[in-house]
N, CA, C and O of each residue as an XYZ file, in Angstrom:
736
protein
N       0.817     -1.180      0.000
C       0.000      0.000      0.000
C       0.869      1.255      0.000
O       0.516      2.238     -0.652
N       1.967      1.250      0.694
C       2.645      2.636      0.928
C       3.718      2.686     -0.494
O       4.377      3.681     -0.798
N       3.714      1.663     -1.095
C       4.678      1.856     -2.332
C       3.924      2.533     -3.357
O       4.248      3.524     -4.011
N       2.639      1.699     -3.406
C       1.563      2.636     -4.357
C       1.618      3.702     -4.220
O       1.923      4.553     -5.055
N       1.185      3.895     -2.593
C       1.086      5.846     -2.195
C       2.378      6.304     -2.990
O       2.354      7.294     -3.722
N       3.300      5.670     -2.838
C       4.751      6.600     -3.225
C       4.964      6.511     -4.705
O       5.696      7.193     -5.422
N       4.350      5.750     -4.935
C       4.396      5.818     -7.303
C       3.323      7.046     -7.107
O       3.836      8.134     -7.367
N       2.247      7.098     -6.793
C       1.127      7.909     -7.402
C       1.975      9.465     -7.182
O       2.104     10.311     -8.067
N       2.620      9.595     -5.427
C       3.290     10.923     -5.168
C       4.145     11.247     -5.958
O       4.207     12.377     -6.443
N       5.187     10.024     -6.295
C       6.185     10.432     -7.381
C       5.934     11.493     -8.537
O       6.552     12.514     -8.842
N       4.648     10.802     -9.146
C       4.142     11.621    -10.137
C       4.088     12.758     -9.906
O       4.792     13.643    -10.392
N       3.258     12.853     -9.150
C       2.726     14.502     -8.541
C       3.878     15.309     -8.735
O       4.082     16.259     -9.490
N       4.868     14.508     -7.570
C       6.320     15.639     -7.572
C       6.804     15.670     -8.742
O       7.030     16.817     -9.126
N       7.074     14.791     -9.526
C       7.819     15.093    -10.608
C       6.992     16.167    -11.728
O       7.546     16.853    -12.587
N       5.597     16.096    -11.458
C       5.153     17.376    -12.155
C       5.323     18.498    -11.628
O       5.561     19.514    -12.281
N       5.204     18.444    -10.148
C       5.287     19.991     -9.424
C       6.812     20.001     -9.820
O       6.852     21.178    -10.178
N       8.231     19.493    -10.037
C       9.129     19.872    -10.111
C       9.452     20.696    -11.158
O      10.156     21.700    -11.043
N       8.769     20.150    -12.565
C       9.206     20.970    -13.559
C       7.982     22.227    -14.083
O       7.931     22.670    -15.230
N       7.287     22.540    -13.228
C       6.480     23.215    -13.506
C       6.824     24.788    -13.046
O       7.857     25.010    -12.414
N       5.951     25.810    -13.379
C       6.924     27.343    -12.979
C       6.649     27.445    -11.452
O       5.485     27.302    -11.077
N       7.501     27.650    -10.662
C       7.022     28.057     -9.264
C       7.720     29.384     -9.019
O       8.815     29.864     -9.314
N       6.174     29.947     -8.078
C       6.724     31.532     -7.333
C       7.868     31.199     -6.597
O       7.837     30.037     -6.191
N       8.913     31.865     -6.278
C      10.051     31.704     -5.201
C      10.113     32.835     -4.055
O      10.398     34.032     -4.032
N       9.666     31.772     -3.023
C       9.854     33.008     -1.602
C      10.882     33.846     -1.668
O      11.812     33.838     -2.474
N      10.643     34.680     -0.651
C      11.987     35.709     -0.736
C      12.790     34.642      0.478
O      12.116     34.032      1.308
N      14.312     34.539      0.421
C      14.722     33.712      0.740
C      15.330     34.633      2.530
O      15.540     35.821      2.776
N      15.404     33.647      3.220
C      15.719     34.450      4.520
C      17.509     34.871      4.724
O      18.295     34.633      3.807
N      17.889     35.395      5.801
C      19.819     36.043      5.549
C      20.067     34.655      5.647
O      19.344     33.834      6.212
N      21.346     34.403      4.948
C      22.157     33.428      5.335
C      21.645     32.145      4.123
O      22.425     31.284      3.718
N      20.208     32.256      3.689
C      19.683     30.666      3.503
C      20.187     30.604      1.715
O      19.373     30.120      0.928
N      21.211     30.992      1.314
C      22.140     30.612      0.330
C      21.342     30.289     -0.819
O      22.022     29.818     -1.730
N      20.196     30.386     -1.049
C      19.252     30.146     -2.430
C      20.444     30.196     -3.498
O      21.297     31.081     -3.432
N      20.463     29.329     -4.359
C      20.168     29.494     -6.032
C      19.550     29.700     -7.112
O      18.350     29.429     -7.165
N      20.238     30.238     -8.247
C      18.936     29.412     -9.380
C      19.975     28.803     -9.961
O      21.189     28.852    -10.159
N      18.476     27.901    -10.249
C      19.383     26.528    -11.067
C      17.980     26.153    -11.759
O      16.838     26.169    -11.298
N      18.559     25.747    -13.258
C      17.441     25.161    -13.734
C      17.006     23.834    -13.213
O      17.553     23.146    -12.351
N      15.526     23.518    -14.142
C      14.896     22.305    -13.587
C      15.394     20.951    -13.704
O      15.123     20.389    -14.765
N      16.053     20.313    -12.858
C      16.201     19.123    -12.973
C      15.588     17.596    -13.043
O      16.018     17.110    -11.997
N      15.112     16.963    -13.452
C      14.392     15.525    -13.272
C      15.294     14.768    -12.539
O      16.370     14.247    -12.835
N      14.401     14.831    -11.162
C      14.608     13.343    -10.015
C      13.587     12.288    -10.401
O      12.452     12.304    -10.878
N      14.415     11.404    -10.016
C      13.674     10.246     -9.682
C      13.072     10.122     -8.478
O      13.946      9.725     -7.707
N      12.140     10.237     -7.954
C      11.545     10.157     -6.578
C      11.354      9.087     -5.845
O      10.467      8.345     -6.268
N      11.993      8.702     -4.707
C      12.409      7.768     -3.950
C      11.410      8.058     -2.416
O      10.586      8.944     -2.190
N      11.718      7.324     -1.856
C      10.802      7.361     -0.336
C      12.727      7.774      0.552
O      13.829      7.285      0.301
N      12.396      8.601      1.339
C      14.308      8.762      2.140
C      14.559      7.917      2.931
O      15.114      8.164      4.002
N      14.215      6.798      2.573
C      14.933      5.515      3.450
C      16.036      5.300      2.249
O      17.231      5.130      2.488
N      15.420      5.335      0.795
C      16.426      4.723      0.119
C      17.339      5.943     -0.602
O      18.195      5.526     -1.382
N      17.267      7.155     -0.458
C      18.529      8.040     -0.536
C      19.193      8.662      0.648
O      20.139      9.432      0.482
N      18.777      8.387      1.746
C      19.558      8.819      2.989
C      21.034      8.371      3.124
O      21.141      7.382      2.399
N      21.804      8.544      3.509
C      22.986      8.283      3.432
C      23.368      7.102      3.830
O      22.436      6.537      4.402
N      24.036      6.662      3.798
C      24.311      5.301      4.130
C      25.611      5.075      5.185
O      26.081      6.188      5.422
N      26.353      4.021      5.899
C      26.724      4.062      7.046
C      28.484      4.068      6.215
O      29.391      4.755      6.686
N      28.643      3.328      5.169
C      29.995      3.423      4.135
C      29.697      4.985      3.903
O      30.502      5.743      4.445
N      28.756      5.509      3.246
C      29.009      6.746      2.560
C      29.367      8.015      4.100
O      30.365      8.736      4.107
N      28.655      8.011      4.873
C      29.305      8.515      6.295
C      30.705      7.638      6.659
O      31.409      7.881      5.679
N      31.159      7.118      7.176
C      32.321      6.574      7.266
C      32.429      6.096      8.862
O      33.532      5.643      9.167
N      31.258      6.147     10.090
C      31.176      5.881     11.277
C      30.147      5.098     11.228
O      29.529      5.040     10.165
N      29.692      4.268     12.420
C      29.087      3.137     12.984
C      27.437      4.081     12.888
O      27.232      5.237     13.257
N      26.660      3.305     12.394
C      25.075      3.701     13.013
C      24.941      4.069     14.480
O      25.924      3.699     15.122
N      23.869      4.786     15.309
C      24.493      4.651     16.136
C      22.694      4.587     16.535
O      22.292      4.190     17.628
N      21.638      5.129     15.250
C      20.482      4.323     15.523
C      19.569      5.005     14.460
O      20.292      5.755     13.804
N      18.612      5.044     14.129
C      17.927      5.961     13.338
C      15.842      5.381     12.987
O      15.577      4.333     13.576
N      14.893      5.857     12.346
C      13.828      5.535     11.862
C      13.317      5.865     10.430
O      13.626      6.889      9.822
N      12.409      4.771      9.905
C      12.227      5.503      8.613
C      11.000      5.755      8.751
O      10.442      5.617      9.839
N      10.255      6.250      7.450
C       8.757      5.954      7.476
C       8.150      7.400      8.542
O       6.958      7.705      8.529
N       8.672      7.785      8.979
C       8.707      9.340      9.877
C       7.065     10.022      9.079
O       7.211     10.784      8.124
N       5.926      9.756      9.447
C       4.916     10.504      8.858
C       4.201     12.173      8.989
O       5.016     12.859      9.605
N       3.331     12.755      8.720
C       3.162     13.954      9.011
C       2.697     13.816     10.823
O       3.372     14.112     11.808
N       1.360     13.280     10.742
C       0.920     12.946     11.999
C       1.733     12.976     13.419
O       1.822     13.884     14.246
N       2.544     11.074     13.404
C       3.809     10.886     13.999
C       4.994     12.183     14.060
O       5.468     12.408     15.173
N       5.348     12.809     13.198
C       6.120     14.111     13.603
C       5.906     15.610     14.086
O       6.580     16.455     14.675
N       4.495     15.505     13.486
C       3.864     16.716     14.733
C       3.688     16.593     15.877
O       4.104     17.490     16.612
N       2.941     15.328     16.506
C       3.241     14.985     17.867
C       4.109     14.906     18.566
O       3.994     14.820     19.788
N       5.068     14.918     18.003
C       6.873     15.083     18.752
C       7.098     16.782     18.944
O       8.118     17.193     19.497
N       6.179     17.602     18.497
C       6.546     19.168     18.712
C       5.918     19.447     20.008
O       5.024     18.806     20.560
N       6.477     20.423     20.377
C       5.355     21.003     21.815
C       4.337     21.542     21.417
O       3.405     21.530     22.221
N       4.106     22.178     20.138
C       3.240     23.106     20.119
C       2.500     22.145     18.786
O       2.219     23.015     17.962
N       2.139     21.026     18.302
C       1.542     19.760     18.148
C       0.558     20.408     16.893
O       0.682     19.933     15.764
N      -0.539     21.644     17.177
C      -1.219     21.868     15.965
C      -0.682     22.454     15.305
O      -0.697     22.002     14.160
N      -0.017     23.546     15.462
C       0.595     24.551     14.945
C       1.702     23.315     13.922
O       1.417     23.183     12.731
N       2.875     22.520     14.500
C       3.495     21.477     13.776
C       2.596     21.365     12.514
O       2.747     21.792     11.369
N       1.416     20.505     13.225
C       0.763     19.810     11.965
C       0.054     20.893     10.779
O      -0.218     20.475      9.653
N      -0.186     22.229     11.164
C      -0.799     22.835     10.262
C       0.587     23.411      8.917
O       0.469     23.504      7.696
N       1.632     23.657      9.690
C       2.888     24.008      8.680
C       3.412     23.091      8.512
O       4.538     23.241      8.039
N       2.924     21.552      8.794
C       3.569     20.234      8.128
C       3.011     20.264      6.717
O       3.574     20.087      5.636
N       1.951     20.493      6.974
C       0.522     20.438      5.907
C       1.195     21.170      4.708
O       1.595     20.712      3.638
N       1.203     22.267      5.129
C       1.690     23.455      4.436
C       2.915     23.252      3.204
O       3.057     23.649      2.047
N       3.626     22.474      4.078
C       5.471     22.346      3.081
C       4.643     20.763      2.344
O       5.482     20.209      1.633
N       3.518     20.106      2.353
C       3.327     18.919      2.143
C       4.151     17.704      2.431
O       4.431     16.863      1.577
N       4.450     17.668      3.442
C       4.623     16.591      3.779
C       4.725     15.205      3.652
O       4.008     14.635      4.475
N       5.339     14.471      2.942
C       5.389     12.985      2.890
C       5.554     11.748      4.067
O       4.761     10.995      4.632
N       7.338     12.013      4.123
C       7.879     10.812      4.317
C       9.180     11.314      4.777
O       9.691     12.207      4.101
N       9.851     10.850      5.907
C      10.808     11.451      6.660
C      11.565     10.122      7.384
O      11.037      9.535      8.329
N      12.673      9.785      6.904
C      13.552      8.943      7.645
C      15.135     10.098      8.353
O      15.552     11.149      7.866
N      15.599      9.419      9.476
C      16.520     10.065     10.297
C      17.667      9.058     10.659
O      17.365      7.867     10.740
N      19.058      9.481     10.898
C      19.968      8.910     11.531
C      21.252      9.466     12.257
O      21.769     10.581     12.330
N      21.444      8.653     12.587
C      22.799      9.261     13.478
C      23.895      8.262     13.741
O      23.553      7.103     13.973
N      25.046      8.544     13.733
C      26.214      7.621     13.258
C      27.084      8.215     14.285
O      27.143      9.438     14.419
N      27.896      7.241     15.162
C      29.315      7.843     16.269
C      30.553      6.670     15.675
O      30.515      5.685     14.938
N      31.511      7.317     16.366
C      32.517      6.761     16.091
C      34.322      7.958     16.665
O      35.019      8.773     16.060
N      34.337      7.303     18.235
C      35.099      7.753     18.463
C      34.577      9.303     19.344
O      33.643      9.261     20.145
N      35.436     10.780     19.003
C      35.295     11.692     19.213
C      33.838     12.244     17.773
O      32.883     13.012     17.879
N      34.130     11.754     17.079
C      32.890     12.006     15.681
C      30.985     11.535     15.775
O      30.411     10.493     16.094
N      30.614     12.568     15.430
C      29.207     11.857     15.181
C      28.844     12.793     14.197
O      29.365     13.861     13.875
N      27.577     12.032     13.660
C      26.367     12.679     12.520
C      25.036     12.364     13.125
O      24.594     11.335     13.637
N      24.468     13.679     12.895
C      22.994     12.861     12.730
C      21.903     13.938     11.077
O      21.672     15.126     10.851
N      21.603     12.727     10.424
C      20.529     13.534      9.489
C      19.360     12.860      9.288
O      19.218     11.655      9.083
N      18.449     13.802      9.365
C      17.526     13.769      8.646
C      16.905     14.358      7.071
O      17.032     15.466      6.549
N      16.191     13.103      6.588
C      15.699     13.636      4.849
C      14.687     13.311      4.549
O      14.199     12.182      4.516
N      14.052     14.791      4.170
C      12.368     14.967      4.307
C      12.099     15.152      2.795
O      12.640     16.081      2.194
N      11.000     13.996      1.966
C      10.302     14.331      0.713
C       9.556     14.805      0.823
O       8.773     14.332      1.647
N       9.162     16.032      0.166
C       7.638     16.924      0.360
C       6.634     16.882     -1.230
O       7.164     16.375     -2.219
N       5.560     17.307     -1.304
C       5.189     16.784     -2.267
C       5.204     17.918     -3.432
O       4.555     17.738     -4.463
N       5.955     19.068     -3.227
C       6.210     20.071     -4.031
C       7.074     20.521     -3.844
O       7.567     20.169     -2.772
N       7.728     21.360     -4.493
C       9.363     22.449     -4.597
C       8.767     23.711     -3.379
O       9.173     24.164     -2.308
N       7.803     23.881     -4.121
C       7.699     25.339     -2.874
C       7.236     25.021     -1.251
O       7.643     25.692     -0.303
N       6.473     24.068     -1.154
C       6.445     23.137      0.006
C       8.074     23.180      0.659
O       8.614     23.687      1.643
N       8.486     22.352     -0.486
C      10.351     21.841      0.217
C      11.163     23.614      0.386
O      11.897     24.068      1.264
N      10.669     24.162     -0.745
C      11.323     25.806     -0.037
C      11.004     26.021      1.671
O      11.726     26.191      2.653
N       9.434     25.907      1.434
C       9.115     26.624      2.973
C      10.155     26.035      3.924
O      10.965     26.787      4.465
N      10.166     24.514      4.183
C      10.498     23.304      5.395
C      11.867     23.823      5.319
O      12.472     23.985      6.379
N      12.634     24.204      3.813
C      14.392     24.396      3.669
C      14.258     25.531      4.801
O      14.614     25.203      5.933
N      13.792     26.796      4.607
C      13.529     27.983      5.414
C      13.498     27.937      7.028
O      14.243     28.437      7.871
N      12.334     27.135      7.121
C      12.642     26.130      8.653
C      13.362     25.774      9.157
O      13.612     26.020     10.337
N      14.137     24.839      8.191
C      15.460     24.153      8.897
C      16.720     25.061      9.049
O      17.440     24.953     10.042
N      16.992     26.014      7.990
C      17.997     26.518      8.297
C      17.842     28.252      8.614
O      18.459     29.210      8.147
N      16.894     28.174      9.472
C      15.962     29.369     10.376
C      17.479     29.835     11.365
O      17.842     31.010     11.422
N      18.139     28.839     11.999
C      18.838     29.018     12.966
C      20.835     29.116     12.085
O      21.872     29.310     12.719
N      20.719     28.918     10.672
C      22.077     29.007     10.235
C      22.265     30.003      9.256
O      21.740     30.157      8.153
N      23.282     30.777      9.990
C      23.071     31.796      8.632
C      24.690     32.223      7.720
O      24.945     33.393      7.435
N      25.493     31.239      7.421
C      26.389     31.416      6.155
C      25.920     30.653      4.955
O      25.243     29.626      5.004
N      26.364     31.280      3.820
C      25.741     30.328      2.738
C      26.918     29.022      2.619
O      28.007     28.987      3.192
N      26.166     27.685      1.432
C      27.389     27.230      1.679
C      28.276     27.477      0.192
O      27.804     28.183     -0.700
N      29.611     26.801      0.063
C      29.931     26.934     -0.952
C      29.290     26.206     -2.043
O      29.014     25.011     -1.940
N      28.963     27.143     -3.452
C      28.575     26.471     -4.867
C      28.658     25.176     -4.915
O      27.690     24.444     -4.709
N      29.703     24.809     -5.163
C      30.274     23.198     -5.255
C      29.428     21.988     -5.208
O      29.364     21.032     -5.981
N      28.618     22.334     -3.812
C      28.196     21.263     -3.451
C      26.584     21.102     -4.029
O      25.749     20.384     -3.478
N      26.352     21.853     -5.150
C      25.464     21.403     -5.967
C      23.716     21.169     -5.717
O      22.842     20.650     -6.412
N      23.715     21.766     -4.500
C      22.420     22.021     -3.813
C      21.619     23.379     -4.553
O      22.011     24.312     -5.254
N      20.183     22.922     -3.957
C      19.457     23.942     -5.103
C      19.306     24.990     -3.930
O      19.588     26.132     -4.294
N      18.980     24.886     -2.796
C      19.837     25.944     -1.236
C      19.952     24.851     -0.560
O      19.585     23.679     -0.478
N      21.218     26.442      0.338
C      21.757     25.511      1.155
C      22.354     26.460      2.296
O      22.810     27.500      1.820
N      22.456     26.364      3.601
C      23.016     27.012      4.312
C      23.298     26.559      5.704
O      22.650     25.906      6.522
N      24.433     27.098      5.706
C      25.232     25.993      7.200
C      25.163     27.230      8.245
O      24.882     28.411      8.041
N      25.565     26.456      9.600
C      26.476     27.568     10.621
C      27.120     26.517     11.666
O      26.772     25.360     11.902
N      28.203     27.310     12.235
C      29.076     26.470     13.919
C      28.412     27.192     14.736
O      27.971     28.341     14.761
N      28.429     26.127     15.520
C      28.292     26.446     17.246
C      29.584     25.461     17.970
O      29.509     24.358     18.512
N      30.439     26.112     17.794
C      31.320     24.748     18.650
C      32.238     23.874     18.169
O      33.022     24.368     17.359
N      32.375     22.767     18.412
C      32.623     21.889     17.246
C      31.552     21.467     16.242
O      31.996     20.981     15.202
N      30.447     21.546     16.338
C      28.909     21.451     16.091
C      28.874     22.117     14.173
O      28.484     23.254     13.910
N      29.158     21.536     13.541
C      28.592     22.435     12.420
C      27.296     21.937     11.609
O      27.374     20.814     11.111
N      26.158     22.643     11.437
C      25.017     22.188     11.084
C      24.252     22.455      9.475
O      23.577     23.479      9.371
N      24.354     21.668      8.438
C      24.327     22.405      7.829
C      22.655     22.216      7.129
O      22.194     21.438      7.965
N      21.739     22.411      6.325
C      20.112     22.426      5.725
C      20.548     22.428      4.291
O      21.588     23.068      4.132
N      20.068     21.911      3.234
C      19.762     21.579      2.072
C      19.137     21.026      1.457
O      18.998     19.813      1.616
N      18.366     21.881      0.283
C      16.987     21.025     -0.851
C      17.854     20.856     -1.897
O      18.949     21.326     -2.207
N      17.025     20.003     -2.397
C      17.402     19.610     -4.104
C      16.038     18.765     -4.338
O      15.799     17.587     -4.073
N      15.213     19.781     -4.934
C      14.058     19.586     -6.271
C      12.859     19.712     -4.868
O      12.590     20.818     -4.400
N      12.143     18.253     -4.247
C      11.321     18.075     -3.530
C      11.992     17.510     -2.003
O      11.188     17.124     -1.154
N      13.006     17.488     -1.790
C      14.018     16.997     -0.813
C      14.697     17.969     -0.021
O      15.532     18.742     -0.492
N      14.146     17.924      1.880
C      14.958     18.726      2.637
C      15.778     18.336      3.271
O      15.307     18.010      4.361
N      17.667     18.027      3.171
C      18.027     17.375      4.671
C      18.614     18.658      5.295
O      18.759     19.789      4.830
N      19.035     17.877      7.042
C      19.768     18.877      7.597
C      21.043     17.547      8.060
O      20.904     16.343      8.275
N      21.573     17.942      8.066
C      23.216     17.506      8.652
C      23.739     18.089      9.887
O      24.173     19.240      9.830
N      23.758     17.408     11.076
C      24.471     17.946     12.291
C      25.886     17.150     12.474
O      25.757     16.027     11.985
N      26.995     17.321     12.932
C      28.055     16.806     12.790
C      29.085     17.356     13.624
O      29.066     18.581     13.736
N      30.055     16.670     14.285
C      31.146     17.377     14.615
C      32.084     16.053     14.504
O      31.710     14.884     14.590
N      33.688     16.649     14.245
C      34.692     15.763     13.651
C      34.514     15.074     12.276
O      35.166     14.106     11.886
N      33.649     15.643     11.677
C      33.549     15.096     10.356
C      33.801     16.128      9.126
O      34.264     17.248      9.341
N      33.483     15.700      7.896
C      33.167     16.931      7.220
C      31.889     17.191      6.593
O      31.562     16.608      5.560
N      31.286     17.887      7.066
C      29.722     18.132      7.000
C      29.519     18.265      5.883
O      28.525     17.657      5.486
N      30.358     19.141      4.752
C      30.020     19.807      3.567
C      30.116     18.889      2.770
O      29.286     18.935      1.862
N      31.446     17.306      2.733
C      31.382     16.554      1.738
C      30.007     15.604      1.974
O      29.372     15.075      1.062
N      29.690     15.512      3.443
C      28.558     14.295      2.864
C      27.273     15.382      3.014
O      26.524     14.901      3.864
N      26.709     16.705      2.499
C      26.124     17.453      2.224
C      26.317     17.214      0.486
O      25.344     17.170     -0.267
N      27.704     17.076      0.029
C      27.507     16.788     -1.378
C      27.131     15.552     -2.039
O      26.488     15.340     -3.067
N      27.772     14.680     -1.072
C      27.206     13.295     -1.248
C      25.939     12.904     -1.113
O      25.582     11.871     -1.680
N      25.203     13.514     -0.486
C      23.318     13.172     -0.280
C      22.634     14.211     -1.125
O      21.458     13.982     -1.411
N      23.334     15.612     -1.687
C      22.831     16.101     -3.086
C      23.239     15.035     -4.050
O      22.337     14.539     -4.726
N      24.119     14.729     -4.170
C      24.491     13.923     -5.467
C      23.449     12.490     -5.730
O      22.957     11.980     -6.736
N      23.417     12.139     -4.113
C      22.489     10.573     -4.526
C      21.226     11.175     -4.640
O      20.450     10.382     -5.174
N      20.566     12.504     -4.294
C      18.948     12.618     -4.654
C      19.635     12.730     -5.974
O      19.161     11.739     -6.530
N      20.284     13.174     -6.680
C      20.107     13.484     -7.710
C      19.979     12.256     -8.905
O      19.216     12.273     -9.871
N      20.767     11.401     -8.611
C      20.873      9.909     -9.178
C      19.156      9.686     -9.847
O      18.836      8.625    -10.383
């Protein structure tokens, strides 16, 4: 049943992707591009989330399948969650986190069922970071910041939001590495 749900959404997104969308005004720091339209293949983020080789440390635990419902109830403020879950459209949300040593990661990667949806949630996530990041890494936005050893960084590409938390690692290459596999 949930694979169906995810062929029929595919569609959807892959039309909302190449179709014209308004573009918010982007907030300080949140590194927008333009970039023309690309064709993804639309996946559920269990199967483009990063993987435990492509991070290079031990799992250390994570969930997939993360729904709108199930993740508003984890907010304090529970309606309000669910009404701006609604909003960015919401899919499907898997999370992880990887240690090893003095090093850890943790990300999460959210499919939404439109580009301007995935704008709003990008906006959200990187509400609290405000340098852009460098070009390179091939994100359609993107924007990091430190606290510490702590560097955190938010990025979309097409219908896809992750965020990357990390310290002892390098945040920005597997920021390019999880643009590169949505992009696959």
């Amino acid at each position: 049943m949930r694979r169906a749900f995810l062929a029929l959404l595919a569609g959807a997104v892959l039309a909302g992707c190449t179709g014209p969308a308004a573009t918010p005004s982007p907030s300080p720091g949140a590194g927008t591009r333009s970039s023309p339209p690309v064709q993804l293949t639309v996946r559920a983020p269990v199967d483009d989330i990063l993987s435990d080789g492509e991070v290079g440390l031990a799992r250390g635990g994570g969930r997939d399948h993360l729904g709108l419902t199930q993740a508003a109830e984890e907010q304090q403020n529970q309606p309000l969650a669910l009404v701006r879950y609604r909003a960015w459209g919401w899919v499907d949300e898997a999370g992880r986190s990887w240690v090893g040593g003095p090093a850890q990661v943790t990300e999460s990667l959210l499919l939404l069922t439109k580009v301007d949806g995935a704008r709003l949630a990008f906006f959200d996530q990187a509400a609290d970071l405000h340098s852009d990041c460098p070009p390179h890494l091939g994100l359609d936005d993107c924007a990091e910041g430190r606290s510490g050893s702590t560097t955190a960084l938010a990025g979309r590409v097409g219908p896809y939001v992750f965020r990357l938390d990390g310290s002892g690692v390098d945040v920005e290459a597997l920021a390019a590495k999880q643009g590169a596999k949505i992009r696959v």
